[in-house]
N, C-alpha and C positions, 0 to 999 in steps of 0.2 A: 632151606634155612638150616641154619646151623643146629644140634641136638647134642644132648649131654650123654654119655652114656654112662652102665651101670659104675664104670671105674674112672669117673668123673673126668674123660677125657673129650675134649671136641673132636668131633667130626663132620663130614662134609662129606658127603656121597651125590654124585652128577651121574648120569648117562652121558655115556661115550660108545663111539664106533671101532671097537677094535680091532685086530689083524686079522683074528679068527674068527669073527661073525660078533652080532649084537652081545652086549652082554653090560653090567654096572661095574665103575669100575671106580673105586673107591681112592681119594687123592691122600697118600702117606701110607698106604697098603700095598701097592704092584713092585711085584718082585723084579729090579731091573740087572741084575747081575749080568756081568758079559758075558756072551758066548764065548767058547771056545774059537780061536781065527780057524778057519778051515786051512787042511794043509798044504792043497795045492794055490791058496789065495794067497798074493803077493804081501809083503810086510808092509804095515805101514810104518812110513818116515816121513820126518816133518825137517825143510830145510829152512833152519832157522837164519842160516843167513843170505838169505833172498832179500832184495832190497825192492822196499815199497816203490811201483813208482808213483810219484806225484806231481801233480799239476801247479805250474805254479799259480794263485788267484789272484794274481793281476789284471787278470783276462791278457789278450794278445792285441797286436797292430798286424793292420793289413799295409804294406809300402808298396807304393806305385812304381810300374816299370819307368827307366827315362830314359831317351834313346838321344836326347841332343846331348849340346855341350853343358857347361854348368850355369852359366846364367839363363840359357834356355830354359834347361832343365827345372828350373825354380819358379817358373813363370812369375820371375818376377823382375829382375834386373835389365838393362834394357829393353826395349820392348822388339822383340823380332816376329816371323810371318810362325804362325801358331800349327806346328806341325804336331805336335803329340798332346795327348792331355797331361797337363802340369799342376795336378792336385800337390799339395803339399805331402809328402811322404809320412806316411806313419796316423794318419787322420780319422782313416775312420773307427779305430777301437785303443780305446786306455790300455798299456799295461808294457812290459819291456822283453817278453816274450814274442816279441814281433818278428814275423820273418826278415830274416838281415838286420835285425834292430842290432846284433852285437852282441848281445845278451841273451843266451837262451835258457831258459826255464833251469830252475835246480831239480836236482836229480840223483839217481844213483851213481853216475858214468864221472871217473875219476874220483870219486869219495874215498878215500882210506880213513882205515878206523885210528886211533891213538893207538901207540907203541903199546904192548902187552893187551890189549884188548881183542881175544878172540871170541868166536860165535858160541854159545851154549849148547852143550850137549842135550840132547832129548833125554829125560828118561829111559833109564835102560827099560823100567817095564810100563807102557807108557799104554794107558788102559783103553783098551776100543770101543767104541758108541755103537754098541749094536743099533739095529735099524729099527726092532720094536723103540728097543730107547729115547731114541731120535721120534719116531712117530708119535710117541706117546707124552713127550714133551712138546711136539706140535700140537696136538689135539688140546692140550691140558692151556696153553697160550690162547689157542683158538677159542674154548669156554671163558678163559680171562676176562678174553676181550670183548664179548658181548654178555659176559656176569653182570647181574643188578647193582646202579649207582649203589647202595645200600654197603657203607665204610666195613662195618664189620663184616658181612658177608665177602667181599673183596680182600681184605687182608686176610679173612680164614682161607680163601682158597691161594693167596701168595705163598700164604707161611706153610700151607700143606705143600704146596710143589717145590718152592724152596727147599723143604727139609727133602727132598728126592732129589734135588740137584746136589745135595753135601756130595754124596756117594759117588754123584758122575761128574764133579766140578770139572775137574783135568782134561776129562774126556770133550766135554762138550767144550771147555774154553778153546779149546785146539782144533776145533772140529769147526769148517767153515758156519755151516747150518745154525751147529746147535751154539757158535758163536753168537751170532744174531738173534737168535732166540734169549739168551739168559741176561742177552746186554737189556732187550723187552722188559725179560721179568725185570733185571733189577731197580730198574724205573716206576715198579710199581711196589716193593720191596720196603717191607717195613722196617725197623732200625736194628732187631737182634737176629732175624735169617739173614740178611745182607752180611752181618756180623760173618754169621755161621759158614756163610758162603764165601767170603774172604777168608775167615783161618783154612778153609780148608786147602786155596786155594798158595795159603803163604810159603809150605814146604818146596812148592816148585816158580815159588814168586821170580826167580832168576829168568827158566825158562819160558813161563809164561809170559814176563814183559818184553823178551826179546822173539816172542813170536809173532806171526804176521796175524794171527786171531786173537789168539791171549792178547796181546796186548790191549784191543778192543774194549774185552770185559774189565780190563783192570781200570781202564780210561773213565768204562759208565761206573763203574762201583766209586770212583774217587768223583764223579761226577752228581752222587747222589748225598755228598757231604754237605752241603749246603741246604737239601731240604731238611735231613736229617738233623740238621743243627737246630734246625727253626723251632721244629717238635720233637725232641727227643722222646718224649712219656707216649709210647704207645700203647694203645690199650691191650698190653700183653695179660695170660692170665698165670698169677707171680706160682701159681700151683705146679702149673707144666713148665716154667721156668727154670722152681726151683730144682724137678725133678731131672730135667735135663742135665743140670749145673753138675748135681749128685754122680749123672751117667758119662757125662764126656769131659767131668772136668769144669773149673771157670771159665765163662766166656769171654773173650778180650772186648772191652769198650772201644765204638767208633776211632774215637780220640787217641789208645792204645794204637790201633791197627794202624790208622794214618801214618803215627809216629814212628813202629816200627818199618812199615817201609819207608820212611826217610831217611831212618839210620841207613838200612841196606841198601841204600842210593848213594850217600853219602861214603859208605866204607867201599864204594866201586863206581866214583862218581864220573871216569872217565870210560869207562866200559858201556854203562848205561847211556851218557850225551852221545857218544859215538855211535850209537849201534843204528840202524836206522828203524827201526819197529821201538824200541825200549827209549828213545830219544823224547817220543809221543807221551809216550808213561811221566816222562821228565817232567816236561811241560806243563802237562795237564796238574800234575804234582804241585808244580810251585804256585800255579794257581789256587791250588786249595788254600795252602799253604801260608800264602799272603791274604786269602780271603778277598778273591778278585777275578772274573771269570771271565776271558775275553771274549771278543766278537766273536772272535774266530770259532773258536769250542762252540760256543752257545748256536751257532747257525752248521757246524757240522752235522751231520742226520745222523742216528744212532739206529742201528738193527736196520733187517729186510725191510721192516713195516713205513717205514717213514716218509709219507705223501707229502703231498705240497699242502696240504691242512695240519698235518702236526706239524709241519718245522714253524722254527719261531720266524714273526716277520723281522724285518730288517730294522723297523725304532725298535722292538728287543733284543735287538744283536748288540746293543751298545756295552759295554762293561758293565756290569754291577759286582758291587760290592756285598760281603757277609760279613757277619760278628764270627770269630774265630779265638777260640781260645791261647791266651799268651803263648803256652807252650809251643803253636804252631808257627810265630811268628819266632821262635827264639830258632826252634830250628831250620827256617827259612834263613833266618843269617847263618848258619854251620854251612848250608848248602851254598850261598853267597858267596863264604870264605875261600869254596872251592875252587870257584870262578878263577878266585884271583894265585893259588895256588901255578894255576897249568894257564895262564891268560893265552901264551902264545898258542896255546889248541885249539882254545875257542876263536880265536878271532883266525884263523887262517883254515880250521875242518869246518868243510861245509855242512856237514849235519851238524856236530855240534854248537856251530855257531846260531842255529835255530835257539838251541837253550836261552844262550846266553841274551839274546835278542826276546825271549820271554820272560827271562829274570829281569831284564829294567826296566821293562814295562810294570810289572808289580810292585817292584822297589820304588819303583819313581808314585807310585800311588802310595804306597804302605809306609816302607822304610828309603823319604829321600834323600838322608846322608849315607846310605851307604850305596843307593843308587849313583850318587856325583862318584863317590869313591869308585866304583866302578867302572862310569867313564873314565874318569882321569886315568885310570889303570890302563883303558883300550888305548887314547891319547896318545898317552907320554911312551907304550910300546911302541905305537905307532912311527912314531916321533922320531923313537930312537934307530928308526931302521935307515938302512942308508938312502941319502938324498939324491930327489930328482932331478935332471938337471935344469937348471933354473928356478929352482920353484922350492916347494916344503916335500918332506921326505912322504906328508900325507897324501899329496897326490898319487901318489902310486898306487895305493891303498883304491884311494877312490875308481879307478879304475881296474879295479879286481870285481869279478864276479860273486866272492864271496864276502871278502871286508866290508864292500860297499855298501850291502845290504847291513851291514853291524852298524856301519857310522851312519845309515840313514838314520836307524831305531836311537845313538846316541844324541843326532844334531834334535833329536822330538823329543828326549826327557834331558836335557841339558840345562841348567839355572840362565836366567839371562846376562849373568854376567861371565861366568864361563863362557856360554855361547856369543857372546860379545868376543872375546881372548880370542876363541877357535875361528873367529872368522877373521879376524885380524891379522892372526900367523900363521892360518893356512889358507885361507879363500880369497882373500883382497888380491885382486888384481889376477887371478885362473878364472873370473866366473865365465869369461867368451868359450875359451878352449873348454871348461867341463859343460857346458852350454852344448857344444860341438860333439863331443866322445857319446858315442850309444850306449854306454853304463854309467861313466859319471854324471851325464846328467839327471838320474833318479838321484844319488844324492843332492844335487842341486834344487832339483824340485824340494824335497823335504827343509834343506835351509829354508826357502821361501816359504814353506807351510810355519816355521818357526819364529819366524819375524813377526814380532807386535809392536816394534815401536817405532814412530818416525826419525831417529835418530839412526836406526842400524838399516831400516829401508832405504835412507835417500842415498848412500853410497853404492847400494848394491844398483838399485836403480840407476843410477850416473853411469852406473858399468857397463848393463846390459842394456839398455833403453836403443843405442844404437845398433846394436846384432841384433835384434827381432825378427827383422825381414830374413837375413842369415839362418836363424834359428828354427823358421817355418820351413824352411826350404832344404834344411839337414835333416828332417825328420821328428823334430822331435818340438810339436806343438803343448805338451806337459810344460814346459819351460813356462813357454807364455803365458799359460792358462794359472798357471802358478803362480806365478807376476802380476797377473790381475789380479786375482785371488789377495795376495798380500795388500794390494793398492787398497781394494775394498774393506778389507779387514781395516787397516790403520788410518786409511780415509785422508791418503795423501797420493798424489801424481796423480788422481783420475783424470782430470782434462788429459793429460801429458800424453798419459797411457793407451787415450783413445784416439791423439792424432797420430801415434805411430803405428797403431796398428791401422786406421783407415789409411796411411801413406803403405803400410805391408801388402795390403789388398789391393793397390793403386785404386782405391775411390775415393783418395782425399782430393784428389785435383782431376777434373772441374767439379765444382762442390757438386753439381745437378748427379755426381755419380754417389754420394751420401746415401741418400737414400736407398741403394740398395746394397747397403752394407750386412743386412741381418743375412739373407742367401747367403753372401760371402763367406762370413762367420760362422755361420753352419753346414757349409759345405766343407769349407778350411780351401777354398778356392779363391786365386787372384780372378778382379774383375776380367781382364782379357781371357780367362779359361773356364770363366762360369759361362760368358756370353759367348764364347767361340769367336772372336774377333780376331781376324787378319789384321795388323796392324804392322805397320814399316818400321824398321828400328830409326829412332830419332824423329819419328813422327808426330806432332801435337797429339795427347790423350783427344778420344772423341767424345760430346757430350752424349750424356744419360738419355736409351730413347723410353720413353716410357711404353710404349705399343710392345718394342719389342718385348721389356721384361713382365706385362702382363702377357704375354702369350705363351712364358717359356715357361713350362712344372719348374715345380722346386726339386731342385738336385737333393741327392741323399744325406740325411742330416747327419753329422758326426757325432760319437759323442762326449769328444772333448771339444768341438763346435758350437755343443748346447750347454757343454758349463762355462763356455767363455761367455754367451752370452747371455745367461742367468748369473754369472759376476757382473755384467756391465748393467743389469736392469737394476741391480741393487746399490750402482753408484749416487753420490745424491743427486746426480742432472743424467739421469735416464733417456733424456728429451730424446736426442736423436735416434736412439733404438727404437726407441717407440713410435719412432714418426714415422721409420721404415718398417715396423710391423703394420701400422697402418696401411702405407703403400701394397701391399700384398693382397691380391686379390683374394675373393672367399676360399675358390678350390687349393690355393695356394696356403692358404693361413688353415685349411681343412687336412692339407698334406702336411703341415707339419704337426699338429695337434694327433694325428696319426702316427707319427713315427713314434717309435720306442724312445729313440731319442729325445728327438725335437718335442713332445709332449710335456716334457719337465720343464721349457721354458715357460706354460702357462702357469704354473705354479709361481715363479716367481712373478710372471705380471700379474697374479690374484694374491701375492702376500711380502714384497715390498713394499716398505713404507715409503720409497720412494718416488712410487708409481700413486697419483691421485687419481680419486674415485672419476674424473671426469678424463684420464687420460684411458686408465682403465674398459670403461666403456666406449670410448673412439676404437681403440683394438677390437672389441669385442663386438662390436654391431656385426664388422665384417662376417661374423659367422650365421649370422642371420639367412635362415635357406639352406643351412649345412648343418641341422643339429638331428634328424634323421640319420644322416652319414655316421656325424659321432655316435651318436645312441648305439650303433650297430658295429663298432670299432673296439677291441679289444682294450687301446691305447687311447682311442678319442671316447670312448663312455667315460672313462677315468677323469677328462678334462672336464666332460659337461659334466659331470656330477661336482667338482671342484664348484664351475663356476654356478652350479644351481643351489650351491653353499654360499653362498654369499651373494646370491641375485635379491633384488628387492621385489617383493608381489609385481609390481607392475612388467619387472621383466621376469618376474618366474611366469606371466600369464602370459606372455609372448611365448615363450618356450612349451608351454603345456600345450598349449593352443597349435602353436607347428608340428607338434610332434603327435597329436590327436588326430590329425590328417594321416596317421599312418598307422594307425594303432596294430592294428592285425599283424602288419609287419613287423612292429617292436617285439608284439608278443612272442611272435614265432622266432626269433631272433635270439641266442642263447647271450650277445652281451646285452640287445635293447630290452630284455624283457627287465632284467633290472632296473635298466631306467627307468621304465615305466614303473613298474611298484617305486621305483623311489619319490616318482615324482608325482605319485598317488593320480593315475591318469585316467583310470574309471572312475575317479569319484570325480577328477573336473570332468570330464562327460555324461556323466550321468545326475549329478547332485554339485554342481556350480558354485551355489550361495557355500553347500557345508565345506566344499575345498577352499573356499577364497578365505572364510571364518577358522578354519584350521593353520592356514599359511599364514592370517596375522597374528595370531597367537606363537605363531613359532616365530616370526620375527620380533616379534614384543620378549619374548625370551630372547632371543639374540641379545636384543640391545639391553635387554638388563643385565645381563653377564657381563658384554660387554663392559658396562660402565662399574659391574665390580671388580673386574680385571683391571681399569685405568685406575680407579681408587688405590 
C-alpha cells in the first residue's frame, strides 16, 4: 500500500528478482543510466526504411485446377462426361488475395514513396536499452499485471514506472521488446505520465513515426485518447504536480500534444502518407481526430501480451464514436485540405492511398460535405484521364490494383444521388465485363453493398441476372453473393434471384432436383459435380435419387456458400431452402452445424423472421440423436447453445435428457463441459422438479422482455 513519507512524497516499494540476487527494489528510485556500448560490440542501427510487410485482411481464395475446355471446365454449360472436378473457382474462402485471382495482396514490392520524400535519419546519438533496463521494465510490467484491482494502488505504480520510462522513452520505443512492453503500460497510463511520455518522445517524433517500433507506441499513445477524454480529472496529487511543473517546466495537455502532432503531419503531409511505418501514425491520427475508431484499429492486438481474451470480440470491432473537442475537428479539415492539394498521389501511391481511404471513412461519419467534396475530387481526376476504349476513362481505374481499392471506400460513402450520376456514367452497361476482371470485380461487389433502392437495383439486376452462371464459373462467387445480398436488403427480385441461381446449379429442372439445392450452395458446386454423374452432352437431366443423396456426406461448406444461403433464409418465402434443410439427414445436417462455415447458417434459421416457429422446428428435430456430437464440437456447441436460447422447456427437456445419457463424457470434454454447466445438467439429474422450476422462470422472463421489446 501506498505511504507518505517524511517529505510528503508517495511511494511504493514491491519486491523484485533482480540481476544480482534477491533484493527491494523501489519503483522511481533504480538507477537506469546506459552502459557504455562495449568496443568490440557492433553498433547499433535501425533501418528505417524497411517496409512493413502486411497481409492483406480480406483473407484469400483457394481456385480450382481445370484441365478441360471452358464450358467443361464450368461444370456448368452443356452437360458432357464429368472427367475432372468443376467446383466453381475461387469458393472455398472470401477475399481477392486468391491464388491467380489477379489480384495479389498490397505490399511493399513496387511502392515508391512521393517526389522529395526520403527515409529519416536515426539519431546521431541514438540511446541503447541496456539489458538490466529492459529487464527491469519486464519485471516492473510483470508486478502490473498481477497488482491489486484497488484504482489507486494501480495508478501509483503506472505513474512510478512511467516516470522511469521519460528517461528511456527513445530507447525502448525503438527497441523491438521494450516496444511492446510501453505500448502495455500505456494502456494502463493515467492522463499526465502518458503526457510526460509523449513530450519526451516529441523531439524525435519524425523518427519515431517513421520507424517499424516507434511507430507502434505512437499508434497506442493516440489510441489511449479517447479513454482519456472520457475522464480527464485523475486523481493526481496537485503537490507533486505542482512541483514537477516548477522542475521540467509546463506540462503540455492531451489536447496540446494531439494538436501539435497534426501540425507536424500536416507541414510534411506527403512524407508521412508515403512512408510505410509513419502512414500507420496517419491513419490512426485521423481517427482521433474525427472522433471515430474503426474496426480495424480496435481489433489490431497491441503489445506481446495480447491473447485471444483481451482482444475485443468482433460486435466490438464495430466503429464507435467519441466527444472530441472542436479544435480536433478544425484541424482534421487542414489535414483534408491536403488530400486535395496532391489528389493525384493519393489515388495512384499505394501506401498512401491507405490514408486517403481512412480519411472518408471519418469524413463521411463526422464531416460529410467535405467527405462528397472529396469524392468528387478522386471522380472528376479520375475522369479526366484518358479514355477506355469504349467505355468511361473510369474503367481503367477500376481495374488497377491500387485505385480500385480508393473507388471501392468512395462507391460506400457516396450520397445516393451522386452514386446514382456515377453509376450512370461509368457502370451502365460494363457490370458483365467487371463481373468478369479478377480486380474489378471487388469494386463491383462494393456497388451492390451500396444499393438501397429498388429504382437503381432493378437496372443493375437487368444486367447481371443473365451472366451468373458466367460469373460462378470465372471465379468469382462475391459477385453473386453480393447480388443476393442487395435483392434482400431492398426486398425486390427475390423469386427472380432464386430461379437463376437453381438454373446455375442445374437443379432447377427436374424440379425433384430442388431439393437439394442447400449441398449445392454450400459447396458452390453444380448438381452433376456434387453428385459425380456421367452424364452425355445433350442428354435429358436425370431425376433427383433420393437414396443416393442420403448416403453421400456433405461436401465442404464454403464460405461464401454459407452467406449465400444465410441471404436466401432471410428472403420473405424461405420455403424452399428450408425444405431442403429438412431433406438432410441427421449426420448430414450434424456436418454442417460443425463446420466453421456452414454453422452460421443456423443462426439465421434461429433469427429470421422469415423462418416460422413451426418451420424452424421441422429443421431442427432432424438433430435429434446428434446433440452429444454438438456438445463436443468447437463449432456445433456454439449451434446448441444458440438453439437451447430459444428452445421451449418441453424441448429444452428433450435435450437435457439426451445429453444426460452422456454426462461423464460432456464433462471430460473441454467444449461439452460447457454445455453441460450451461444447461445446468446435474441439477436435471439430480434435483428435476428444482431444474424444470428454474427453466420456467427464465422463460417467463424471456417472454416478458420479449413483449417489452415489441412494445
Amino acid at each position: 500500500m501506498p505511504v507518505k513519507s517524511g517529505a510528503g512524497e508517495t511511494k511504493l516499494t514491491r519486491k523484485m528478482q533482480s540481476d544480482t540476487g534477491d533484493g527491494t527494489r523501489e519503483y522511481g528510485k533504480v538507477d537506469l543510466q546506459p552502459r557504455p556500448p562495449c568496443p568490440s560490440a557492433p553498433s547499433h542501427t535501425h533501418d528505417v526504411t524497411a517496409r512493413q510487410k502486411r497481409r492483406c485482411g480480406r483473407g484469400s481464395c483457394r481456385r480450382e485446377a481445370w484441365t478441360t475446355g471452358p464450358e467443361a471446365r464450368m461444370g456448368l454449360g452443356p452437360r458432357s462426361a464429368h472427367k475432372a472436378r468443376r467446383q466453381f473457382p475461387g469458393a472455398s474462402r472470401r477475399g481477392r488475395a486468391a491464388r491467380g485471382s489477379g489480384r495479389p495482396p498490397p505490399g511493399r514490392d513496387g511502392c515508391r514513396l512521393p517526389a522529395g520524400a526520403c527515409a529519416e535519419k536515426a539519431p546521431e546519438a541514438l540511446p541503447h536499452l541496456s539489458p538490466e533496463a529492459l529487464g527491469y521494465f519486464r519485471r516492473a510490467l510483470s508486478e502490473l499485471k498481477v497488482a491489486p484491482d484497488a484504482a489507486e494502488e494501480r495508478a501509483l505504480m503506472v505513474r512510478n514506472i512511467l516516470k522511469e520510462v521519460e528517461a528511456q522513452a527513445l530507447a525502448l520505443a525503438t527497441n523491438r521488446t521494450g516496444s511492446e512492453m510501453l505500448q502495455e503500460l500505456l494502456g494502463f497510463s493515467p492522463l499526465k505520465p502518458l503526457c510526460r511520455v509523449w513530450a519526451a518522445l516529441r523531439p524525435n517524433l519524425r523518427f519515431v513515426a517513421c520507424h517499424r517500433c516507434g511507430v507502434h507506441v505512437l499508434q497506442s499513445a493516440l489510441l489511449q485518447v479517447p479513454r482519456l477524454l472520457k475522464s480527464p480529472a485523475e486523481a493526481e496529487e496537485e503537490d507533486d504536480e505542482e512541483e514537477e511543473e516548477e522542475k521540467d517546466g509546463p506540462l503540455q495537455t492531451l489536447e496540446e500534444l494531439v494538436l501539435g502532432l497534426a501540425a507536424e503531419v500536416c507541414d510534411d503531409f506527403l512524407f508521412f502518407c508515403g512512408d510505410t511505418h509513419g502512414s500507420f501514425m496517419v491513419r490512426t491520427l485521423l481517427q482521433v481526430l474525427g472522433g471515430t475508431l474503426l474496426e480495424s484499429e480496435k481489433a489490431r492486438p497491441r503489445g506481446s501480451q495480447s491473447s485471444e481474451t483481451q482482444r475485443p470480440s468482433a460486435r466490438d470491432c464495430k466503429p464507435s464514436d467519441f466527444e472530441v473537442p472542436k479544435t480536433f475537428l478544425t484541424r482534421l479539415q487542414d489535414l483534408s485540405a491536403c488530400f486535395l492539394k496532391d489528389i493525384a498521389v493519393f489515388i495512384t501511391n499505394k501506401i498512401s492511398s491507405f490514408c486517403l481511404q481512412v480519411a472518408l471513412q471519418i469524413l463521411h461519419r463526422r464531416l460529410p460535405q467535405l467527405c462528397a467534396h472529396l469524392c468528387d475530387a478522386v471522380i472528376d481526376y479520375l475522369s479526366s484521364r484518358s479514355s477506355s476504349a469504349g467505355g468511361s476513362p473510369l474503367l481503367l481505374f477500376l481495374r488497377d490494383q491500387t485505385s480500385s481499392r480508393l473507388l471501392e471506400q468512395v462507391l460506400l460513402v457516396l450520397e445516393p444521388e451522386r452514386f446514382q450520376r456515377l453509376f450512370e456514367d461509368h457502370f451502365q452497361g460494363q457490370l458483365h465485363s467487371l463481373a468478369a476482371h479478377p480486380i474489378a470485380n471487388f469494386p463491383l461487389q462494393r456497388l451492390l453493398d451500396a444499393i438501397t433502392s429498388p429504382e437503381l437495383l432493378a437496372p443493375v439486376f437487368e444486367e447481371l441476372s443473365p451472366a451468373l452462371e458466367a460469373v460462378l464459373a470465372q471465379g468469382h462467387p462475391g459477385v453473386v453473393v453480393a447480388l443476393v445480398e442487395a435483392c434482400r436488403r431492398v426486398g425486390t427480385h427475390q423469386a427472380q434471384v432464386l430461379q437463376l441461381l437453381l438454373e446455375a446449379f442445374h437443379c432447377a429442372e427436374p424440379s425433384s432436383r430442388q431439393v437439394a439445392c442447400v449441398p449445392l450452395f454450400a459447396s458452390l458446386l453444380a448438381y452433376e459435380v456434387y453428385y459425380e454423374l456421367m452424364e452425355e452432352e445433350g442428354a435429358e437431366p436425370a431425376e433427383h435419387q433420393v437414396e443416393m443423396a442420403t448416403t453421400r456426406a456433405l461436401r465442404e461448406v464454403t464460405v461464401l456458400g454459407s452467406l449465400l444461403l444465410q441471404h436466401l433464409l432471410y428472403f420473405s418465402n424461405p420455403g424452399l431452402i428450408l425444405r431442403s434443410l429438412s431433406a438432410l439427414t441427421g449426420s448430414q445436417l450434424l456436418a454442417l452445424a460443425q463446420s466453421p462455415a456452414g454453422s452460421h447458417v443456423f443462426d439465421a434459421i434461429l433469427t429470421s423472421p422469415s423462418v416460422t416457429h413451426k418451420q424452424r422446428r421441422r429443421v431442427l428435430k432432424t438433430l435429434k440423436g446428434q446433440y452429444v456430437a454438438l456438445a463436443c464440437s468447437r463449432h456445433g456447441s456454439r449451434v446448441l447453445d444458440a438453439i437451447w436460447s430459444g428452445a421451449a422447456l418441453g424441448a429444452r427437456t428433450e435435450i437435457a435428457a439426451e445429453l444426460g445419457e452422456q454426462n461423464q463424457e460432456l464433462i471430460q470434454d473441454p467444449f461439452g463441459h460447457h454445455v453441460a454447466r450451461n444447461v445446468a445438467l446435474t441439477t436435471f439429474l439430480k434435483r428435476r422438479k428444482t431444474w424444470e422450476e428454474q427453466q420456467s422462470a427464465v422463460a417467463k422472463r424471456r417472454r416478458l422482455l420479449n413483449s417489452i421489446l415489441d412494445d
